[in-house]
N, C-alpha and C positions, 0 to 999 in steps of 0.2 A: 238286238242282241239275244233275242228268247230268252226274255226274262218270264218268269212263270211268278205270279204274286202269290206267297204260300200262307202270309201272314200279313197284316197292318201293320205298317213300321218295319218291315222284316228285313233283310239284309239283302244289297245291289249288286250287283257288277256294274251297275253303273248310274249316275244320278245327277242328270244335268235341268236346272230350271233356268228358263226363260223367264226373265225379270218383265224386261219390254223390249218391243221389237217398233222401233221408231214410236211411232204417234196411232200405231195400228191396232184393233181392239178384237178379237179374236174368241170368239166365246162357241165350243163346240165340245159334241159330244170327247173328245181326245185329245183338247187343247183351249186352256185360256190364258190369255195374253191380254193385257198384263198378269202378271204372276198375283193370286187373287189378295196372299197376302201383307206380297213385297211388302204394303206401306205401314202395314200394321210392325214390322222390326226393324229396330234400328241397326242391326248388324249387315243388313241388305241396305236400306239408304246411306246409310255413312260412308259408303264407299263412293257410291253414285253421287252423292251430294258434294265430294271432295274433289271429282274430275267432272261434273256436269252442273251445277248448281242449279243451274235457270232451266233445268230438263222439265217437262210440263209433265205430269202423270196425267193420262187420258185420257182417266175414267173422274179424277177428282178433280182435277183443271188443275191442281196445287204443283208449286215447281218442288224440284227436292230438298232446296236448304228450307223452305216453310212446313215441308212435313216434318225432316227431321227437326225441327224445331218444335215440332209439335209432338215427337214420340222422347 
């Protein structure tokens, strides 16, 4: 979309994060997958945890209703 980054935090046209993409771990210079700090907020797991519970994160082996338990 030529987004040009003028500032840290600065304003999008557009903003899409990839949380996970299956069980695939993706670590590159212009993409990491899983999303580095999905598990650290619970406003990302809580949803995930409500329609996937037993989803495995995996990078941590932990499924979602055990992390959100733990955030």
């Amino acid at each position: 979309m030529g987004r040009v980054r003028e500032e840290k935090w600065g304003p999008r046209n557009i903003d899409l994060d990839l949380i996970f993409y299956d069980d695939e771990i993706v670590y590159s210079k212009d993409l990491i997958v899983p999303h580095p700090y999905a598990c650290e907020r619970k406003f990302v797991i809580a949803p995930i945890a409500e329609i996937a519970p037993f989803f495995i994160d995996p990078v941590s082996k932990k499924t979602m209703i055990h992390i959100l338990g733990e955030l």
